[in-house]
ZAZATOR-718971 format. One record per residue (C-alpha): residue number from 1; y negated, z negated, x negated. Coordinates in steps of 0.5 Angstrom, whole numbers. Each point is the difference from the previous one (the first is absolute). Example, Ala and Ser with C-alpha at 12.3 -4.5 7.8 and 13.67 -1.06 7.14 Angstrom:
1:9:-16:-25 $
2:-7:2:-2 $
This chain:
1:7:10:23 $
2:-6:-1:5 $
3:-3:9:-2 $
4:6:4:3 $
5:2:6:-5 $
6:-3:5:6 $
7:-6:-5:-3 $
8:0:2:-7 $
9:0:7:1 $
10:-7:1:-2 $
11:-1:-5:-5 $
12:-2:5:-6 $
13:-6:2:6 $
14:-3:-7:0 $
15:-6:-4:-1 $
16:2:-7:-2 $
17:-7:-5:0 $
18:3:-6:-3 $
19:5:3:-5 $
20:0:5:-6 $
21:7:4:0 $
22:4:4:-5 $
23:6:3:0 $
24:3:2:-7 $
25:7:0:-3 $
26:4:-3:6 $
27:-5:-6:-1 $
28:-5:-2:7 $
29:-6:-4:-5 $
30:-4:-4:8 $
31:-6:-3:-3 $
32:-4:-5:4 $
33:-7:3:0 $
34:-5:-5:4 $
35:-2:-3:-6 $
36:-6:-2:3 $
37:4:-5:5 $
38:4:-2:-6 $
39:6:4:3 $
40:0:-4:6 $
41:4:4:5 $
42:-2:0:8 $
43:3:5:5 $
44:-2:7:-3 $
45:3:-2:-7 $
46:5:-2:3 $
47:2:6:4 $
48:-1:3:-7 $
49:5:-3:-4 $
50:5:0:5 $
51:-1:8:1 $
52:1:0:-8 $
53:6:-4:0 $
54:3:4:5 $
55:-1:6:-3 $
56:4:-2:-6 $
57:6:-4:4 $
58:1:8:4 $
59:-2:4:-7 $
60:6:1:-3 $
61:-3:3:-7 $
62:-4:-7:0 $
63:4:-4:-6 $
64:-5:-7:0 $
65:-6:-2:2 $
66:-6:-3:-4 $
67:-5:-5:4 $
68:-7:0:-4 $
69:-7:-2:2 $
70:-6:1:-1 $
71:-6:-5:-3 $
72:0:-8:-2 $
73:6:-2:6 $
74:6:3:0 $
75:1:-3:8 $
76:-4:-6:3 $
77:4:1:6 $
78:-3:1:8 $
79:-6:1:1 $
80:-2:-7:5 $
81:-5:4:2 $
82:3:6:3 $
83:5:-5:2 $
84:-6:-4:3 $
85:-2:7:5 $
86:-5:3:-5 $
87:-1:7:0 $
88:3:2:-9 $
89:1:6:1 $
90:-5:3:-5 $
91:4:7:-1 $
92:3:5:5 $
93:7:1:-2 $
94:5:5:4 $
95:6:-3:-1 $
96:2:-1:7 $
97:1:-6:4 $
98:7:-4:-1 $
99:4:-1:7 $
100:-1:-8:-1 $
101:-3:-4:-6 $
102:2:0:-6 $
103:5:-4:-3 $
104:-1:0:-7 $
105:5:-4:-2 $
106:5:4:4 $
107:-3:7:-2 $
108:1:-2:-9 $
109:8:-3:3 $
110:1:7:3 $
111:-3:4:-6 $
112:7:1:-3 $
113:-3:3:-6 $
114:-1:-6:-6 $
115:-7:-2:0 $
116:-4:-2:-7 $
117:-6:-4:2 $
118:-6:1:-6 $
119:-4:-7:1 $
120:-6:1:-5 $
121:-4:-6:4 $
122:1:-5:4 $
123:5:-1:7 $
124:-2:-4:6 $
125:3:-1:7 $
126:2:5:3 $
127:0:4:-6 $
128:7:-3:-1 $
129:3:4:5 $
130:-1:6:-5 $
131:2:-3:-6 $
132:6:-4:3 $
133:2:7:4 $
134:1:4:-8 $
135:6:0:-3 $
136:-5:-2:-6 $
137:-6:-3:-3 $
138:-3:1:-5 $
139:-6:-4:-3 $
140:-5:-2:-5 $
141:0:-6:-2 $
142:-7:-2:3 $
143:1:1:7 $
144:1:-5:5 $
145:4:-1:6 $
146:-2:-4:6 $
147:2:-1:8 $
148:-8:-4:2 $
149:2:1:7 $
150:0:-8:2 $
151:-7:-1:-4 $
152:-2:4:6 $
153:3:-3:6 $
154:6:6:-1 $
155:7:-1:-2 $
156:4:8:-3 $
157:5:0:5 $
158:2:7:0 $
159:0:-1:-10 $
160:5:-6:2 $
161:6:7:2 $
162:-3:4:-6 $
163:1:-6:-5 $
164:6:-4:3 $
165:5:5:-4 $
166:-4:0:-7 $
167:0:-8:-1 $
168:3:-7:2 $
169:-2:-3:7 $
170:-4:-5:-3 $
171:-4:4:-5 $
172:-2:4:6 $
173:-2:-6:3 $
174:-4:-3:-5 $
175:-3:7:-1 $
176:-2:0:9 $
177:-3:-8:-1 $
178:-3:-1:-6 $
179:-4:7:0 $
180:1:-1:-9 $
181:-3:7:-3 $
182:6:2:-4 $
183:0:3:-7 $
184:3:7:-1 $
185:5:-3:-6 $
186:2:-7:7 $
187:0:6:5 $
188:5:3:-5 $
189:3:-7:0 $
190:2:-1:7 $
191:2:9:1 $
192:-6:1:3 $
193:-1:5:-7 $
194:5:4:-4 $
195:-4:1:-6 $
196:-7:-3:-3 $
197:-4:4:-5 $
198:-6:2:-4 $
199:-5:4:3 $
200:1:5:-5 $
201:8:0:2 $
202:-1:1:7 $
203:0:8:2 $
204:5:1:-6 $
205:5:-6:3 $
206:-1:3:7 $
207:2:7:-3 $
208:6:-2:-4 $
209:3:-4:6 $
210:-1:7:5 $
211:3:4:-7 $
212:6:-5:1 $
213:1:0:8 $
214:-1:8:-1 $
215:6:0:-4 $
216:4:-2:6 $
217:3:3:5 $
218:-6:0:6 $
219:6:0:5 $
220:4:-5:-2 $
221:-6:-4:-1 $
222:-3:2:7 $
223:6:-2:3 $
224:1:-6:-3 $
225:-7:-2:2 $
226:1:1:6 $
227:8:-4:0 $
228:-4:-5:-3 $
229:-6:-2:6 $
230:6:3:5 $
231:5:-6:-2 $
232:-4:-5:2 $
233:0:1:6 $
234:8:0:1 $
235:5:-6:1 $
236:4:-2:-6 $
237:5:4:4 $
238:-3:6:0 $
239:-3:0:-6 $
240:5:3:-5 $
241:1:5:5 $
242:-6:3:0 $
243:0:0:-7 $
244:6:4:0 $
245:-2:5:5 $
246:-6:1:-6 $
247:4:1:-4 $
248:4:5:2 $
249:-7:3:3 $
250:-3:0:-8 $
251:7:3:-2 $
252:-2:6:4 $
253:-6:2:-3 $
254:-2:5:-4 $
255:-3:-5:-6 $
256:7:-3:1 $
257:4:6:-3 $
258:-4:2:-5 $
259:-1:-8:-2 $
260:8:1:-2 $
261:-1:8:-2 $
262:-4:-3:-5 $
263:4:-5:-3 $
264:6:4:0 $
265:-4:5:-4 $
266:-3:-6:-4 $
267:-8:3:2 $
268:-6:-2:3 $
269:1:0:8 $
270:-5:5:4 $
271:-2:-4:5 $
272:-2:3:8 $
273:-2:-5:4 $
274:5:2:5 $
């Protein structure tokens, strides 16, 4: 992660000027909070986000991460005219300062924690560097999803690594060139989205996937992530290796044995995390 745990330490003291931030039964809930900018994100929110993310990949007591926003667009990717040299910084936010950009493709990549994105609106550009970083997404069935950036002289080049796993070569592609506004039920299509439902269905939805995930080991399910984005940048010699040393490394966990202690006595597992 680009925040240290040393980073971390005092994240219950902060004041996040682009985030709202709720901890509550092992679940972080991030909401966007910059609505007026359509959730548009520039450096500060940014730093903000990777700062949260953070938090939840070091916490072990953070089970799943729920990604809201706020107002009439869920994300309408960068703001061109932060990226452009204006001054954005409306809010003063005491998050500190990242040791270089952030990344947010790798920040959602290093979370290690599933990761439920809960699109209520429209996604654009550089806001699938978000949802495409979430192990789910659900959505209504009135949002759109669309990467405009070859409409103003701008290709999604940093989108092309966080979509590249979801769908197929020629998917991406067409999606990059033709700049097509996707429908939620297309996005869920192509693996953009996991699940389209009514506006009316959406928070409960959410819920019920967080309720099924807590069910789990959050152990075995961090390592797993973290084998999952790890074994990529292994050799096909290397690979089975490595999951075994995870193997043996999730064995000899805390959750491990209780797992087993639990399905010998026929009980429900009391999972620590640890």
């Amino acid at each position: 992660m680009l925040y240290s745990q040393q980073d971390i330490r005092n994240f219950s003291e902060q004041n996040f000027a682009y985030l709202l931030i709720d901890e509550k039964d092992n679940v972080l809930t991030i909401t966007l909070n910059r609505p007026e900018k359509r959730n548009a994100f520039h450096a500060p929110l940014a730093n903000e986000l990777a700062y949260a993310l953070a938090y939840a990949h070091y916490n072990n007591a953070i089970w799943a991460v729920v990604l809201k926003a706020n107002g009439p667009t869920f994300c309408a990717g960068a703001d061109l005219k932060a990226f452009a040299g204006e001054d954005t910084i409306e809010k003063p936010s005491t998050i500190p300062m990242p040791k270089e950009p952030v990344k947010l493709g790798d920040e959602f990549n290093g979370l290690h924690k599933p990761c439920i994105a809960q699109v209520h609106a429209d996604v654009y550009a550089g806001g699938f560097l978000m949802i495409g970083g979430c192990t789910h997404v659900v959505a209504v069935e009135s949002a759109k999803f669309g990467l405009p950036e070859v409409k103003r002289g701008i290709f999604p080049f940093q989108v092309m690594a966080t979509l590249e796993p979801l769908m197929s070569a020629r998917q991406l592609l067409d999606l990059c060139l033709r700049a097509k506004i996707l429908s939620a039920q297309e996005a869920k299509e192509i693996g953009l989205v996991s699940a389209v439902v009514s506006e009316e269905k959406l928070e409960t939805t959410v819920q019920q996937l967080v309720s099924d995930i807590k069910e789990q080991s959050p152990t075995a399910i961090r390592l797993g992530l973290k084998a999952f984005h790890e074994m990529k940048t292994k050799s096909a010699d290397e690979k089975h290796a490595y999951l075994h040393a995870m193997l043996m490394q999730c064995l000899q966990s805390k959750d491990a044995a209780e797992g087993l202690s639990a399905f010998k006595e026929k009980r429900k597992p009391n999972w620590k995390g640890e």
